[in-house]
C-alpha positions in Angstrom: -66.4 -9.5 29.2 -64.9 -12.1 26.9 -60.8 -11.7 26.2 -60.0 -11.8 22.5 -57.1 -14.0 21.7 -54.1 -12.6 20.3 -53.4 -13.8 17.0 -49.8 -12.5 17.2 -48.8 -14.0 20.0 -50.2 -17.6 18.7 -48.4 -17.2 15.8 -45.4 -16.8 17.8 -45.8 -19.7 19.8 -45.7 -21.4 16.8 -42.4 -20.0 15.4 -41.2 -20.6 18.6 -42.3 -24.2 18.3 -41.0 -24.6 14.8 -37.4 -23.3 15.4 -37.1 -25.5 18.3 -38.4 -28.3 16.2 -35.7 -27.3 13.2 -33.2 -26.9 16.1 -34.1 -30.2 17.1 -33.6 -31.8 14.2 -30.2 -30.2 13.0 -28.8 -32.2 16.4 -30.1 -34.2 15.5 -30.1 -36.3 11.7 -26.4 -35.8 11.9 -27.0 -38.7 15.0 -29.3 -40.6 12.6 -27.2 -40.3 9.7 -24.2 -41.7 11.4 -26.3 -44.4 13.3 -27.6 -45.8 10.1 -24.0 -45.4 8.2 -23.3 -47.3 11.6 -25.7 -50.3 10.6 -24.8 -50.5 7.5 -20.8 -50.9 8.1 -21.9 -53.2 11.1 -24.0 -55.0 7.8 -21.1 -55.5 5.5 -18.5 -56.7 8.4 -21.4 -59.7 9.1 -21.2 -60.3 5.5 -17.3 -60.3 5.0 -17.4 -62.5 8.9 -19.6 -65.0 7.2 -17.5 -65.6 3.9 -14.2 -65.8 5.7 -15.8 -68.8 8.0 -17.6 -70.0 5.2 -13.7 -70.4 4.2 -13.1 -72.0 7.5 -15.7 -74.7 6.3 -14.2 -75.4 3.1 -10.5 -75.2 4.5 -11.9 -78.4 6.7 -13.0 -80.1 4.2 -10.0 -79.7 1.8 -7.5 -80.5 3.9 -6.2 -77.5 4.7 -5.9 -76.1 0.9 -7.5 -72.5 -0.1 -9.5 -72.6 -3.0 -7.6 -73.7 -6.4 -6.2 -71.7 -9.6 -6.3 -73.1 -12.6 -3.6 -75.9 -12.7 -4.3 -78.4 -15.8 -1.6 -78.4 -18.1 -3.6 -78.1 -21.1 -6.0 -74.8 -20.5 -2.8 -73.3 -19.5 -1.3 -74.1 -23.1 -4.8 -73.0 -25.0 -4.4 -69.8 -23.2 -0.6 -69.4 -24.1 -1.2 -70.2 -27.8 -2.9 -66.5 -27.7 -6.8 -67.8 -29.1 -9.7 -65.8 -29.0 -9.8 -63.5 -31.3 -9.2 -59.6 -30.9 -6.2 -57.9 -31.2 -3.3 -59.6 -32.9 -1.1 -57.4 -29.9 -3.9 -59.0 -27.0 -1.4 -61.6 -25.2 1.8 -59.7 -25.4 2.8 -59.6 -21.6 4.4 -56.2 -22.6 1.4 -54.4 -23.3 -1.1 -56.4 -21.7 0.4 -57.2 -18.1 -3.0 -58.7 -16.6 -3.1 -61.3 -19.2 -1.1 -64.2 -16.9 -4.2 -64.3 -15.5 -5.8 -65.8 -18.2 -5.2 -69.5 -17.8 -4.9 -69.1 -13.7 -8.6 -67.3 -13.4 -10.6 -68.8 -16.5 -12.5 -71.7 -15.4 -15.7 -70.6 -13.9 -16.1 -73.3 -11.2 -12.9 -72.2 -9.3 -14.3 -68.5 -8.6 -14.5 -68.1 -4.8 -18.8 -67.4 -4.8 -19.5 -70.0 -6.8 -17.1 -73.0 -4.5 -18.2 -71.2 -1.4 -22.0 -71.0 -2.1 -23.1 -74.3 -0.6 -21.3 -73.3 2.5 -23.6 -69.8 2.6 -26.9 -68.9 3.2 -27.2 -66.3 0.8 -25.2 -65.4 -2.0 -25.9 -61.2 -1.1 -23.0 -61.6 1.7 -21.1 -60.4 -1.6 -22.5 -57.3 -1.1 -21.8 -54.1 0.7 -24.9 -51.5 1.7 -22.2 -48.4 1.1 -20.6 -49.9 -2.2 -20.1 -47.3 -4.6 -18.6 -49.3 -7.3 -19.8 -53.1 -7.9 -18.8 -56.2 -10.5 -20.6 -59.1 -10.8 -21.0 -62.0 -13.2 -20.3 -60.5 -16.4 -19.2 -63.2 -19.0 -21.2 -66.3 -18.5 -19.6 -69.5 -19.9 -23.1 -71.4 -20.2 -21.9 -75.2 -20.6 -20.4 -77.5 -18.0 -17.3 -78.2 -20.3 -16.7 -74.8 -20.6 -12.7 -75.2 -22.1 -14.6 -77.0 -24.9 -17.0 -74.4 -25.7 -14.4 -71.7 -25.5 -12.6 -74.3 -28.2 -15.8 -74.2 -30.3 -16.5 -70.6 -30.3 -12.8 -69.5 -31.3 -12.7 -66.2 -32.3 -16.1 -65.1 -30.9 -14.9 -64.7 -27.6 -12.1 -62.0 -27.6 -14.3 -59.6 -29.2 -16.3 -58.7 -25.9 -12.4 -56.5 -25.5 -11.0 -54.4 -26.7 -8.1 -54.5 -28.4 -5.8 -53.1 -26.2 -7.4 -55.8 -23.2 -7.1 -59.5 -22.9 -10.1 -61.3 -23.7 -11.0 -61.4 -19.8 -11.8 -64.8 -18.6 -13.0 -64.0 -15.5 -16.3 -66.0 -16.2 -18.5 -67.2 -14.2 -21.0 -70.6 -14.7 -24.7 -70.9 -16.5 -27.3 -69.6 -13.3 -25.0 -66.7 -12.1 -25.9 -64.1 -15.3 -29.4 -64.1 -14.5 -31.3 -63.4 -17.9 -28.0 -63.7 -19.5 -27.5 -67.3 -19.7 -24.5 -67.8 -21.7 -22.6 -65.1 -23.6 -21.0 -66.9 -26.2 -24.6 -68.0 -28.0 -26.2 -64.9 -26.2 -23.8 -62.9 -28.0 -23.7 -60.3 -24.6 -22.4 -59.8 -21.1 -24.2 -59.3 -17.8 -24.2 -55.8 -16.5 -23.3 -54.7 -13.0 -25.2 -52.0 -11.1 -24.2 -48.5 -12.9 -22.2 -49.7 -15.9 -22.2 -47.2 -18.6 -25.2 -46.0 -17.3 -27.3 -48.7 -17.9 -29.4 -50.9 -15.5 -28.1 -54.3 -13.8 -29.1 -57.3 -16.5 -31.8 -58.8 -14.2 -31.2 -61.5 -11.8 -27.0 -61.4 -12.1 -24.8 -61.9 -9.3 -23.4 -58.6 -8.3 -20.6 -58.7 -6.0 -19.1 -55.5 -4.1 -17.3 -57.9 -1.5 -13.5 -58.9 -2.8 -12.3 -62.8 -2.1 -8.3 -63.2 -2.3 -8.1 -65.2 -5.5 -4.7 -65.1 -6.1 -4.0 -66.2 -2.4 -3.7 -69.5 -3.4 -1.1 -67.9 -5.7 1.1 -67.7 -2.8 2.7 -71.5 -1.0 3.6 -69.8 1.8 0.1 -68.9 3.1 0.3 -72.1 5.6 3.8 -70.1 7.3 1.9 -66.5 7.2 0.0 -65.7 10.9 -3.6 -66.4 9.7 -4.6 -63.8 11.8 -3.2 -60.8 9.2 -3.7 -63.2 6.0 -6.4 -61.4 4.3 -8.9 -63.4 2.5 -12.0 -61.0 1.7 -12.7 -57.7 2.4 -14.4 -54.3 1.0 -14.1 -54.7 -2.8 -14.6 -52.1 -5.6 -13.9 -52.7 -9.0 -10.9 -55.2 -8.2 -12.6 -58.2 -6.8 -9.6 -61.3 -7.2 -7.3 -60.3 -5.2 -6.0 -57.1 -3.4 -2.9 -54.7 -3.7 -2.3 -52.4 -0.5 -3.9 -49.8 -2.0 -7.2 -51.5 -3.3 -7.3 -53.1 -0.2 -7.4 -49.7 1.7 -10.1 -47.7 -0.5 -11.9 -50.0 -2.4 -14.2 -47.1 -3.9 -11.3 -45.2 -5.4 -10.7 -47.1 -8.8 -7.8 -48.8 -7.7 -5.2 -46.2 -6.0 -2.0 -47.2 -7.0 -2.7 -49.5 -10.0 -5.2 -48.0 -12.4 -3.5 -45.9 -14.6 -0.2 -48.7 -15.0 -3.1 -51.4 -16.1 -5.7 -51.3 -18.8 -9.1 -52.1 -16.9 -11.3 -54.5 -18.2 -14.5 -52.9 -19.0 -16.6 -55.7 -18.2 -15.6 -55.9 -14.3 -14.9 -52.5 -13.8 -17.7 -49.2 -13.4 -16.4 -46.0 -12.5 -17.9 -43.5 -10.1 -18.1 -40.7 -12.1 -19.9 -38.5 -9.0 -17.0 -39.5 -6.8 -13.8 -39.9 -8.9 -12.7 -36.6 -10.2 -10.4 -38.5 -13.0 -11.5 -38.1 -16.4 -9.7 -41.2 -18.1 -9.9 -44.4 -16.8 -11.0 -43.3 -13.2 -6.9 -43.6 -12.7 -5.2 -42.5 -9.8 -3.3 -39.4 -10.2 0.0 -39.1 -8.2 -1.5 -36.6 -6.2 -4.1 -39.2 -4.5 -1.7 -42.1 -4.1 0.9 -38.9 -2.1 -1.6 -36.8 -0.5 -4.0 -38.7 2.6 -6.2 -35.5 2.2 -7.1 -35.9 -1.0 -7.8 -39.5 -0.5 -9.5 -39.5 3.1 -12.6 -39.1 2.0 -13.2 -42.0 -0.1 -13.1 -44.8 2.8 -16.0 -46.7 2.5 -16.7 -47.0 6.3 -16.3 -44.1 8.5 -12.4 -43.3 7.3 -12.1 -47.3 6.8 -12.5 -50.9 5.8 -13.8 -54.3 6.2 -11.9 -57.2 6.3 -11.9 -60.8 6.6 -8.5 -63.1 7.5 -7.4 -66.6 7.3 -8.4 -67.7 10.8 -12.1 -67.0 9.8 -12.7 -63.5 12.5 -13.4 -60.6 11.1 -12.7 -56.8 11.7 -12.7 -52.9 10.8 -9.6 -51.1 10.0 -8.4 -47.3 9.7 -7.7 -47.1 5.6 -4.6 -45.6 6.5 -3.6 -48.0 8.9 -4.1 -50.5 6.0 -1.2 -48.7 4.3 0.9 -48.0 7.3 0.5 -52.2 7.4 0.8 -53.3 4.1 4.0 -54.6 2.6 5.5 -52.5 0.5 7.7 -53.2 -3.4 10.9 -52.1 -1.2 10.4 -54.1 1.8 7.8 -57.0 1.0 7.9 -58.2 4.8 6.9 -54.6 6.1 3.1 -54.3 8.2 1.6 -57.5 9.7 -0.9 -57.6 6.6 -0.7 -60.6 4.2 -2.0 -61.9 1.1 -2.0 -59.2 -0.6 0.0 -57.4 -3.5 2.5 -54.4 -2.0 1.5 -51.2 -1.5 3.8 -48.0 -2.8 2.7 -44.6 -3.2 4.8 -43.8 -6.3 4.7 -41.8 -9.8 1.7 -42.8 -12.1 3.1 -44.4 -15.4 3.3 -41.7 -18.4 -0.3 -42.2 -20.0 -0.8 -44.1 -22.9 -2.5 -42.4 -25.6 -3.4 -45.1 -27.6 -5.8 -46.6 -24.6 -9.0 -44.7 -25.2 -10.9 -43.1 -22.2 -13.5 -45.3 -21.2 -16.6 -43.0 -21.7 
């Protein structure tokens, strides 16, 4: 006599099965998550490695000296007689704080990418796999005397700010903008990943990896332990140069400094999933005094990338950033160097006459 299967029963084997499978796989993915958020830090401190002994290269073959600011005598008095167009109000140090870097950071063949790119393989070491916010090579000055075709476009240029920002010139050379090849006779910037919405202008540069600009800023470099003298690291929207707090969240719209200075809109994309702000993407006093609130937006696992003078790179606690950084009362506090102080004080009172961004 031939036993009938049991179609109960082989359905339950297969529950059985199932839940041990979804069991399985709750362990699981958690493991997998965190392995591949693993790779991908593991990713971006090969990248930051790479740039700051691509700077070891270039620091042998310039005797010693980082990468230049702006130093001729002449662009810095075309930038001080206020040209450009825009806002009669645009220079005025008062309102517009950021603008002394106008004459330091305008020529396009002193941005760190573009001096270190014959020393790297690859020019998407600028990037970071777990970037949230990105720049890139927004204004393009297309001609190789590029002081001279600011000169003969007078007027044209300061209307990609607004009024209340300084003309940014931030630029970078002709072959970094992709499709947009110069923006003066283009009459358009290059837009980074996420910008208003809109897709990447194709081909651009886009550049989630911060180089210490302004470090060249500072003549006492040579004195500083090169071993804490930060060069690159994690970068967000602030990509020249680091204060302690930009330093130690990259992805949070610039901690202690957003809402004291106007943000260029060209360099600058905020998060709107991840920043709870609804002007500016500024920090409130509540971020920059509570670690809670803040935790959460370390890039890697509760911390950062970073890259140092002496060309070794390495992964820090965010908050062991801070606990490290110098600070506006005590500049020689932390080992960390190179970068602007840290201080987790009151925001600024808002100024209603900036608009919102969005």
């Amino acid at each position: 006599m031939h036993r009938r299967s049991c179609p109960h029963l082989a359905a339950g084997e297969f529950l059985t099965a199932l839940t041990i499978v979804a069991v399985l796989s709750a362990l699981l993915l958690p493991a997998f998550a965190y392995a591949r958020a693993q790779a991908r830090q593991a990713v971006c401190l090969g990248n930051i490695r790479s740039i700051a002994q691509a700077l070891r290269m270039y620091l042998a073959d310039s005797d010693g000296s980082l990468p230049p600011m702006e130093r001729d005598p002449k662009v810095v008095a075309y930038f001080n007689a206020r040209p450009g167009g825009g806002g009669t109000d645009q220079w005025n140090p008062a309102t517009s704080p950021n603008c002394h870097l106008r004459a330091t950071q305008s020529n396009p063949y002193l941005r760190w990418p573009v001096i270190l790119d014959q020393y790297l393989l690859t020019r998407e070491v600028w990037r970071c796999p777990d970037a949230r916010l990105e720049g890139g090579a927004s204004f393009i000055n297309g001609a190789k005397d590029w002081l001279g075709h600011l000169h003969a476009n007078e007027g044209e240029w300061g209307r990609f700010a607004p009024d209340h920002l300084c003309p940014r010139a931030l630029s970078f050379p002709a072959g970094w903008g992709g499709e947009v090849s110069d923006t003066l006779t283009q009459g358009r910037l290059a837009v980074p990943r996420g910008e208003r919405g809109r897709a990447a202008s194709a081909g651009m540069f886009l550049q989630s990896v911060a180089a210490n600009e302004m470090a060249d800023d500072k003549p006492d470099y040579r004195m500083e332990d090169p071993a804490w003298f930060v060069v690159v690291a994690d970068g967000g929207g602030s990509l020249g140069g680091f204060c302690g707090g930009t330093l130690a969240y990259p992805d949070l719209c610039h901690l202690e400094c957003a809402s004291a200075f106007p943000i260029d809109l060209a360099h600058w994309q905020a998060d709107w999933q991840n920043c709870p702000w609804s002007r500016q993407c500024g920090a409130i006093a509540e971020m920059k005094l509570d670690v809670n609130m803040r935790r959460s937006y370390a890039r890697h696992d509760g911390g950062v990338n970073i890259g140092f003078l002496d060309g070794h790179a390495m992964w820090l606690d965010s908050e062991e950033v801070l606990a490290q950084a110098p600070t506006f009362a005590n500049p020689r506090r932390g080992k960390l160097r190179g970068i602007e102080p840290w201080g987790p004080t009151k925001d600024l009172p808002w100024d209603e006459s900036i608009p919102p961004l969005y």
